[in-house]
C-alpha positions in Angstrom: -141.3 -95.2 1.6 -144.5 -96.9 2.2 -146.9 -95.1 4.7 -149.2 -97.0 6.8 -152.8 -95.6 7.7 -153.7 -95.1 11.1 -156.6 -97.6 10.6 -154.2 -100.3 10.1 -151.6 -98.9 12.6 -154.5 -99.1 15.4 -155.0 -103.0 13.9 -151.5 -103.9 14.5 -152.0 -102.4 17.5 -154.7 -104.7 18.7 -153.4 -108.2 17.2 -150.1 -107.6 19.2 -152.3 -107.1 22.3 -154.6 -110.0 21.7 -151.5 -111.9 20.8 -150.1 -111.0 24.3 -153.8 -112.1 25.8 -153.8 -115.5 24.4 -150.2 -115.8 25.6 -151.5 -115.0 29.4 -154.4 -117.1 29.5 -156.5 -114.1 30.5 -160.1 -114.9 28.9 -161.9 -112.4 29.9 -159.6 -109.7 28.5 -160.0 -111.7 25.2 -163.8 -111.6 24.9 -163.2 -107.2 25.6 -160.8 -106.9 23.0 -162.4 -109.2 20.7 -165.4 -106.8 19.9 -162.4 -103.9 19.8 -160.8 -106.1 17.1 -163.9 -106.6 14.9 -164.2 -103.0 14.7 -161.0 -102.1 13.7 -161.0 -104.7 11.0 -164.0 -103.3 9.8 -162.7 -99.8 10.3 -159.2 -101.0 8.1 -161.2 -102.3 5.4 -163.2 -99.2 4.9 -160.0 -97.2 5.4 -159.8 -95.0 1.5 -156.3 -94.9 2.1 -156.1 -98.7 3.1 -152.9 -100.7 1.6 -154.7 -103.9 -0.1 -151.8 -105.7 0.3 -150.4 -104.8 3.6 -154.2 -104.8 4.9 -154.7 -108.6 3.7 -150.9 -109.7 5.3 -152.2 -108.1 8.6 -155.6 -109.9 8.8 -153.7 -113.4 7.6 -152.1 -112.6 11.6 -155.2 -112.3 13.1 -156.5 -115.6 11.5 -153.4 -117.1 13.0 -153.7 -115.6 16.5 -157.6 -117.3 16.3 -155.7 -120.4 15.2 -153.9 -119.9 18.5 -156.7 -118.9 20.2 -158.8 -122.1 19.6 -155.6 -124.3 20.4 -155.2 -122.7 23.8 -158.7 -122.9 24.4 -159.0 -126.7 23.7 -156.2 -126.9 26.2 -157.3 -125.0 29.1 -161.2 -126.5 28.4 -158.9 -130.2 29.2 -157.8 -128.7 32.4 -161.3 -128.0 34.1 -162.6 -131.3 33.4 
């Protein structure tokens, strides 16, 4: 039974939610959370009882979601002007 640490639980925590932002289009929720986010990645990665593995899968999703991110901002920027 693998356990996960809280650090990356609280990581998890905040991808789903920014995933759920960029889904809503709501930017200035993004830009809060986003400062959030950095600090639990840095938190995760200084975690002792950090899974390498599992720690490395989770950040691969939060390059994705800025992946995301960047699409849905190109978009919307087309939409203003």
């Amino acid at each position: 039974m693998v356990i996960v640490p809280e650090s990356q639980m609280v990581l998890m925590r905040k991808r789903r939610e920014l995933n759920q932002l960029i889904k809503d289009h709501k930017w200035d929720e993004i830009v809060l959370i986003e400062r959030q986010l950095f600090h639990d990645i840095n938190t995760a990665v200084k975690d002792p009882q950090r899974s390498p593995k599992d720690l490395l899968a989770e950040l691969g999703g939060v390059i994705r979601l800025y992946k995301e991110l960047s699409i849905a901002c190109r978009q919307y920027s087309k939409t203003l002007g």
